[in-house]
Structure formats: C-alpha cells, structure tokens
C-alpha positions as CSV (number, residue, x, y, z in Angstrom):
1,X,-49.0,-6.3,-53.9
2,X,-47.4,-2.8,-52.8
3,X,-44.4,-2.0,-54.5
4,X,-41.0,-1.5,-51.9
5,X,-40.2,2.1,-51.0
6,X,-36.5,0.9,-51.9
7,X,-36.2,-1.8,-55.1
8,X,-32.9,-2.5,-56.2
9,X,-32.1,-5.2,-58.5
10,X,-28.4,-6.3,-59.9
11,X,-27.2,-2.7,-60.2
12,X,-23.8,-1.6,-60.4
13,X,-22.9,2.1,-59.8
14,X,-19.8,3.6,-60.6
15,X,-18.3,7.4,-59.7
16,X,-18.0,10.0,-62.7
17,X,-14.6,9.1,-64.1
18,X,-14.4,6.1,-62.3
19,X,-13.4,2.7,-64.8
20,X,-14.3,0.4,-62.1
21,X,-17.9,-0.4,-60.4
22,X,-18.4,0.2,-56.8
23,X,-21.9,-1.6,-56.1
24,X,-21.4,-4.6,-58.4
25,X,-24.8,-6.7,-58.5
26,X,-26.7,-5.7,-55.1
27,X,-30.4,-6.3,-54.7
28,X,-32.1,-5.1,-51.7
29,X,-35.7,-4.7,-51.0
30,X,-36.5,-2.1,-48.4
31,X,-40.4,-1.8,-47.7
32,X,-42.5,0.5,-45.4
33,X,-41.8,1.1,-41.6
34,X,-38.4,-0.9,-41.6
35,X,-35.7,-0.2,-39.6
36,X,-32.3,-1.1,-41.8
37,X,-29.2,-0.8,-40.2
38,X,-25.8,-1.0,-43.2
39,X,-22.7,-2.4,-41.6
40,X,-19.9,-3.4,-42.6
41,X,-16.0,-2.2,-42.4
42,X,-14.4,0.9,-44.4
43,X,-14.7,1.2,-48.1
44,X,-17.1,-1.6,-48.3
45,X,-19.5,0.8,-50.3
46,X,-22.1,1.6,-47.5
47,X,-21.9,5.2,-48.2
48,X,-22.3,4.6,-51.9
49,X,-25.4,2.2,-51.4
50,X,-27.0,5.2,-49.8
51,X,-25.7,7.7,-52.8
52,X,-26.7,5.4,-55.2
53,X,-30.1,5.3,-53.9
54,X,-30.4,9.2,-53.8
55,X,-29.2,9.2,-57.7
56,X,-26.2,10.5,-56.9
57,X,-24.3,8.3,-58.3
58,X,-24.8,6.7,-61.9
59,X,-25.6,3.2,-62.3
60,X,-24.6,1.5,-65.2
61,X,-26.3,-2.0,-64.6
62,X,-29.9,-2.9,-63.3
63,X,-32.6,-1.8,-62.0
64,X,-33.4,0.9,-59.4
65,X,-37.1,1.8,-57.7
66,X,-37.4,4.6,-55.0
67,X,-40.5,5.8,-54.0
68,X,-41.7,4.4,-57.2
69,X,-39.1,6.3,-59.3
70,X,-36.6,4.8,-61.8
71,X,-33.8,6.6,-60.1
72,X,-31.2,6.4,-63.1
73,X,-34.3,8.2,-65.2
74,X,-35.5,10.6,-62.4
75,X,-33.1,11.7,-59.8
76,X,-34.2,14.6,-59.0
77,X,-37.7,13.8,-58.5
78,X,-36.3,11.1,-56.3
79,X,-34.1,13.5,-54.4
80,X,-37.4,15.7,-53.3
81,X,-39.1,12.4,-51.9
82,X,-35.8,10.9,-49.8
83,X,-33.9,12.6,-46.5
84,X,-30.3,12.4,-46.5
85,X,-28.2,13.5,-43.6
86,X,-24.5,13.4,-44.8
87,X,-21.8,12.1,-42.5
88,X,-19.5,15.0,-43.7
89,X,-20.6,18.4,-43.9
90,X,-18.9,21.5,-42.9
91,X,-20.6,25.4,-43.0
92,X,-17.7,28.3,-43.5
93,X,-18.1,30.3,-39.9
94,X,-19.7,33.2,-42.8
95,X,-22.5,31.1,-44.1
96,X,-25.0,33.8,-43.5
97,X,-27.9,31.3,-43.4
98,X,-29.8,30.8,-39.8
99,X,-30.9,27.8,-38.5
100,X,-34.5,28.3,-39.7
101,X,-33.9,29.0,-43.2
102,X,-31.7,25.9,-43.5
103,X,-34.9,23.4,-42.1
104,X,-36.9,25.6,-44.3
105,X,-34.7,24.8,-47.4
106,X,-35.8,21.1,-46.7
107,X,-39.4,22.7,-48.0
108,X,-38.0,23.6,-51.2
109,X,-39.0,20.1,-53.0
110,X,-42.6,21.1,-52.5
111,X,-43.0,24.5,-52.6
112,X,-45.8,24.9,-55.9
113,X,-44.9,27.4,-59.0
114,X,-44.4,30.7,-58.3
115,X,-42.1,29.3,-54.8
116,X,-44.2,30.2,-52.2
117,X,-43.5,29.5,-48.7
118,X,-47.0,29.0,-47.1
119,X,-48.1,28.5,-43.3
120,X,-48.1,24.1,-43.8
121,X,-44.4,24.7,-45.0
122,X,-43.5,27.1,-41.9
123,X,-45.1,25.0,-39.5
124,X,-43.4,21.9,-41.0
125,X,-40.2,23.5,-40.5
126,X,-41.3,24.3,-36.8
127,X,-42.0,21.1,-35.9
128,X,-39.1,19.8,-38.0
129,X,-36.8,22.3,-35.2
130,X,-38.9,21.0,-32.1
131,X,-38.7,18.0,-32.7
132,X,-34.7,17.6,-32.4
133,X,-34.5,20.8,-29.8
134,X,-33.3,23.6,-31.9
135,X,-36.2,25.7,-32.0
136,X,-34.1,28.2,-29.7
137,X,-31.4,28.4,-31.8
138,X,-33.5,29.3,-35.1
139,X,-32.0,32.8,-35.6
140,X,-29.0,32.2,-35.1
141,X,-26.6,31.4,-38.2
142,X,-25.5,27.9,-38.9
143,X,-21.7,28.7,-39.0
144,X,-22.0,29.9,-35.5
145,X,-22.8,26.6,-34.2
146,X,-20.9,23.9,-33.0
147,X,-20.8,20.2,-35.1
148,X,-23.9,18.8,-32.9
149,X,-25.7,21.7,-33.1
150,X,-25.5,21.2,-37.0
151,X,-25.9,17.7,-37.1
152,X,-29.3,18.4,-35.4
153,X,-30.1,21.1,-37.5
154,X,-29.6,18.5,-41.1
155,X,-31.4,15.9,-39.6
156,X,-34.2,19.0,-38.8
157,X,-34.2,19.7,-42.5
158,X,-34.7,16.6,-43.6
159,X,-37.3,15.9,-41.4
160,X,-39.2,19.1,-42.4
161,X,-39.0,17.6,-46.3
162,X,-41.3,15.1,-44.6
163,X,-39.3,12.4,-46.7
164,X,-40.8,8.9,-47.9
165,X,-37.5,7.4,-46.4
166,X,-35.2,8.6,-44.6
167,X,-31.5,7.9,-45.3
168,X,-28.5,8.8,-42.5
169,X,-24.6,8.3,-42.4
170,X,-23.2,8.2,-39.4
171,X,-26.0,11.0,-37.7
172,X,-24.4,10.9,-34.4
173,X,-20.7,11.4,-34.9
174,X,-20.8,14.5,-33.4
175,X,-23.8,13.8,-30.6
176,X,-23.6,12.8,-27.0
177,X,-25.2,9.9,-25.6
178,X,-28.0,11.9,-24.6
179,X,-28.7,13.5,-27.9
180,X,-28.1,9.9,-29.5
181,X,-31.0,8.4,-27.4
182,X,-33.2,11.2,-27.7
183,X,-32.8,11.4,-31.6
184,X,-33.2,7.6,-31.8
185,X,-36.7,7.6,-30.7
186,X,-37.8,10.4,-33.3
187,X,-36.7,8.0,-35.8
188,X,-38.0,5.3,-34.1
189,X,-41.8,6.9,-34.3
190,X,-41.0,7.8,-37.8
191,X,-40.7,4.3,-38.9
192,X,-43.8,3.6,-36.6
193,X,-45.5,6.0,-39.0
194,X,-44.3,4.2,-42.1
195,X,-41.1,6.1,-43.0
196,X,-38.7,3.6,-43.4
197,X,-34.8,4.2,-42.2
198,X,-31.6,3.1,-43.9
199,X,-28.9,3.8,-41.1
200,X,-25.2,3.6,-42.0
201,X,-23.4,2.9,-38.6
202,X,-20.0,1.7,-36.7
203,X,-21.3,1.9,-33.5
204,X,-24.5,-0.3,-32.3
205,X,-25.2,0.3,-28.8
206,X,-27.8,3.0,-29.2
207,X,-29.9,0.7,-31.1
208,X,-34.1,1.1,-30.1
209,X,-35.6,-2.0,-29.9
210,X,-37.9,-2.4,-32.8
211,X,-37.0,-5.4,-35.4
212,X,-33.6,-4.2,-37.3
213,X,-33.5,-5.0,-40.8
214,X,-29.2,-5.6,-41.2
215,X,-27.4,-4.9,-44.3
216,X,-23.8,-6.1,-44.1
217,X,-21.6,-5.1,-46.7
218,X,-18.5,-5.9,-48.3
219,X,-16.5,-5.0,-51.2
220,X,-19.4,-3.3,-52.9
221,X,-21.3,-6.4,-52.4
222,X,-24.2,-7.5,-49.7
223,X,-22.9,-10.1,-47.8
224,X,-25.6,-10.2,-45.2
225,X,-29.6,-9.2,-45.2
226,X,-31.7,-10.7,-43.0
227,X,-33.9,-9.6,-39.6
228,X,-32.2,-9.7,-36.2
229,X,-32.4,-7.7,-33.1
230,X,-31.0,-4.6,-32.0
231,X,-28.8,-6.6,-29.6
232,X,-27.6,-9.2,-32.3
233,X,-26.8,-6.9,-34.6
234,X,-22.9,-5.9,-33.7
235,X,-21.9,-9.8,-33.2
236,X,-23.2,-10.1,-36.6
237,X,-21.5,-7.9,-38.3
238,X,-18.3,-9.1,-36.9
239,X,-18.8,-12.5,-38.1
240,X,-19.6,-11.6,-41.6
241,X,-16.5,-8.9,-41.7
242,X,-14.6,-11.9,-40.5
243,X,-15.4,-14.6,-42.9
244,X,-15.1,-11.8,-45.5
C-alpha cells in the first residue's frame, strides 16, 4: 500500500525556547489528490500544524512522514518537496528582486551542482507566472507591488517548485473575489493531478466543489477529521468550535 504524502503520528511540536508543546498528540493522514481544508478559531495551532509539517518547527514526540521524509531527520530535504505560501509576509519597497526572479527562486530546490538555471526551470517559472496572471508584471520589482499582487506572485513560486503538496495560510487575505475564484480552480486542477492541498482558512464561501477533507482544530489538538462537502464545511466548524 502507497505510503501518505502527509503521515503524522502522536507528535508534539514545540517553538525554540518554548517549555510547553503546541501540537500535543495529533495524527493526521493526508494522501494524494486531497483537498484538506484546517479550521478552527485563533491560536488553535493551525498555523503550527502547517509549520510543523514543513520542519519548521521541532517536534519532540512521534512520528512525522512527508513526502516519504522523516521530517524531524530531514527538513530541508522536506522543505524542497512542499509549497508554502505564508499568511504574513511583507517585502521592504527596496527589495531589488523582480517578480520573475522571486518564481524563479522557487527553482532553487532543484537546480543540479554547479546551480544552473536551465530552459525546464525558466519555463517552469513561466508557467508558474501565467498561471496566476503575473506574467506582465515579471520585471517589475516585488516591493513595488501591492499585497495581492504579492500574494499572487508566492503562490507563483511555489507553484514553479512544482511541490509534492502544497501547503497555504490564509492565500487570499489580500485577493478580491475574483482573484479568489480564479486562484481556486488552479488549485483545484492541481489536486486533480495528484498534488494534494492543506488550506488553513476563516472564511469558506469560496470553496470548489470537489470532496473537502476538514481538519478542525483546537487547542493544539484535532478535534475534527473526517470528509464533508464544500457547503458543510463552515457549519461544521462552528459546531465543533462550540462544543470545544
């Protein structure tokens, strides 16, 4: 039987410094071409669940599998294979770095030994800018644009990394509805292709209608994983948050 693209088992994960675990026992099981929306209210540990899957975060109990990496043993090498679009970022107005060069960073994972950028990594990065409508803006530098335009041009990198999974907090913060829609069915044909997504969201109404996987979370625990529709997915969450 295939292995999950995401395995977790009982970990905990605490911050450097930090005395006190924020996971504390989760298990999850993500596999290939699922759609998993986290939910759950403030501080409930959604954004670490996503850290702690990226390595960036150390865990101190259990087990962790990404991509069929032991992410406590390998995290960079689990870092190359995973997109993560931050839901705070913020570029001085002086970062010198165009639009382009930032999609093309997303490359950097798998350029070979001497570092260099060939025509499948530039064409990945093209596509990558197409895809979410920046491709006009690719000379222009990234502090020049406004939070939308960035938003687009991070989930543009990440897409050019060509990622095994693709992980996002709170992507549309800074998007209209149209751009929310739009950007929904990119993801939606990347986990028709087998790239699974783990969503962290407040907001559910922009939802595509393929089969949601729904994490609920609370208190560094998972309160809630189970299949649902798009539709049923904000009344659950309130239920659970509720009860909690």
């Amino acid at each position: 039987m295939a292995l999950s693209v995401v395995d977790l088992r009982g970990i905990y994960t605490a911050y450097e410094g930090g005395d006190r675990p924020v996971i504390k026992g989760l298990s999850l099981s993500v596999d290939k071409g699922e759609y998993v929306v986290i939910g759950g209210p403030n501080s409930a540990g959604k954004t670490t669940l996503l850290e702690s899957i990226n390595g960036l975060v150390r865990i101190t109990h259990g087990n962790a599998i990404v991509c069929g990496l032991d992410v406590a043993a390998h995290p960079h090498e689990v870092r190359k294979k995973v997109g993560y679009v931050l839901q705070n970022f913020y570029f001085d107005p002086f970062t010198p770095f165009t639009v382009e060069q930032v999609v093309m960073m997303g490359r950097y994972g798998r350029l070979g030994l001497f570092n260099r950028i060939t025509k499948a990594d530039r064409d990945a990065a093209s596509r990558a800018m197409r895809l979410v409508g920046i491709e006009d803006l690719a000379n222009n530098t990234i502090g020049t644009l406004s939070g939308g335009q960035q938003q687009k041009t991070m989930i543009a990198h990440n897409i050019a990394k060509e990622p095994e999974v693709m992980m996002l907090d709170e992507p549309f913060s800074n998007l209209d509805f149209r751009a929310r829609e739009y950007l929904q069915g990119v993801f939606k044909d990347m986990v028709r292709g087998g790239v699974p997504i783990l969503m962290v969201a407040h907001a559910f109404d922009w939802l595509p209608d393929v089969p949601i996987h729904l994490v609920v979370m609370n208190q560094g625990r998972i309160s809630c994983d189970g299949n649902c529709r798009a539709e049923e997915v904000e009344e659950i969450i309130r239920k659970e948050c509720s009860v909690a």
